[in-house]
N, C-alpha and C positions, 0 to 999 in steps of 0.2 A: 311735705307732711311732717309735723312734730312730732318726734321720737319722743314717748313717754316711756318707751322699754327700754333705755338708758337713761340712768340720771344726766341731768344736766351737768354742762360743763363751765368752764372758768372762761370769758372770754380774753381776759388778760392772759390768762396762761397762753389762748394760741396769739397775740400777740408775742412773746415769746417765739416760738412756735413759727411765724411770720420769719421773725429777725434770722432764724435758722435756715428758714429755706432760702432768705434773700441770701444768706452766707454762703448756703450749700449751690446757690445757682451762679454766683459769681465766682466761685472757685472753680465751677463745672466748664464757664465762657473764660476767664482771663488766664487760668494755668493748665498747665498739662494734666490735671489729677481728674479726669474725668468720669474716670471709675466713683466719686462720690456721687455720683446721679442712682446709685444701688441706695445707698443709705437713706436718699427722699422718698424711694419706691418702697423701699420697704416699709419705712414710717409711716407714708400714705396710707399705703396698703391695711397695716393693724390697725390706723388712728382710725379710716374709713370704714374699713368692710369687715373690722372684726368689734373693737371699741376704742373710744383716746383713754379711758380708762386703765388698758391693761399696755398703754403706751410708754416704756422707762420717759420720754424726755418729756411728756405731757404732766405725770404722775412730779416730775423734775419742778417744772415748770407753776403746776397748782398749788405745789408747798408752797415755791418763793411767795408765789403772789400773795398767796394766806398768810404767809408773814409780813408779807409789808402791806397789809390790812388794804389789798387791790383787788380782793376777789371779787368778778361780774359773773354770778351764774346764770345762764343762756340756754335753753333748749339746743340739746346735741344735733339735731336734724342736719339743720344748715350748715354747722361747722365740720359734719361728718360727709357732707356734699363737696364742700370744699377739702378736702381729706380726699377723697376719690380722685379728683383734678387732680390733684398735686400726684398721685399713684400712678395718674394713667403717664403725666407728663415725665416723671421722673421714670417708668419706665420706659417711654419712647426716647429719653434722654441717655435710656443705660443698653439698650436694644442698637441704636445710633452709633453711642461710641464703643460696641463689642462689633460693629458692622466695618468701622472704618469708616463709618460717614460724620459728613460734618453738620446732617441736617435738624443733630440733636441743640442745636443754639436757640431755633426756633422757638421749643417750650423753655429751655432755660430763660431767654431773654423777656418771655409772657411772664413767667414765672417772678424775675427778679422785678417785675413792674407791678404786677397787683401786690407782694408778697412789701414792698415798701410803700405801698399805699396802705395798707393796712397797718403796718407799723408804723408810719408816721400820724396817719388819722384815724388809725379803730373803723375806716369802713371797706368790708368785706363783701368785694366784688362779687364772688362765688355765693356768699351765703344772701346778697342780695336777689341773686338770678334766683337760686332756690324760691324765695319768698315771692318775686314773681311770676313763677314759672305754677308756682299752685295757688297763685290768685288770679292768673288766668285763666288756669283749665278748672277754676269754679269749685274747689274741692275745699 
């Protein structure tokens, strides 16, 4: 569904945005710092279910771009769907390693694979499923 109750977003900026989570996911699998799996849930969490608007690294992220004359503005919907993903996984990432288990790799390693496909080619797994997820159910 297209969110016209937020304005649209930069879609450069969440490439950006991308580069961050590939960061925040590889720090989370190859070092002991695994407590950074809070920092993408929380990010998720406000970029998705509240706005990327009132986001510090989004807000970070639409200046640059606007400077170096790369702004894509994009209907929020989709990239606010993929915003939820990243929330749910970055919290079962941060649930995981407060548990002692090691089953939080799972979403990190999903994570570090769409999150550089997107950064390398601008195509957005998440926000593709969205698109066909309500072109299927006819809406």
């Amino acid at each position: 569904m297209l969110r016209f109750d937020i304005a649209p977003v930069c879609s450069n900026a969440y490439r950006f945005q991308a580069a961050v989570t590939l960061a925040i996911s590889a720090i989370y699998l190859f070092t002991p710092y695994q407590w950074v799996a809070v920092i993408l849930a929380l990010g998720g969490l406000l970029r998705g279910f509240v706005s990327p608007h009132k986001c510090p690294s989004y807000k970070l992220f639409e200046a640059t771009t606007a400077k170096m004359n790369l702004a894509a503005k994009v209907n929020a919907g989709a990239k606010m769907f993929a915003d939820k993903l990243v929330a749910i996984a970055g919290l079962v990432m941060s649930i995981t390693w407060m548990m002692g288990s090691s089953l939080g790799i799972y979403p990190a390693a999903i994570l570090m694979v769409f999150a550089f496909i997107d950064l390398a080619s601008g195509f957005c797994a998440a926000c593709w499923a969205y698109a066909l997820w309500y072109k299927v159910r006819g809406a």
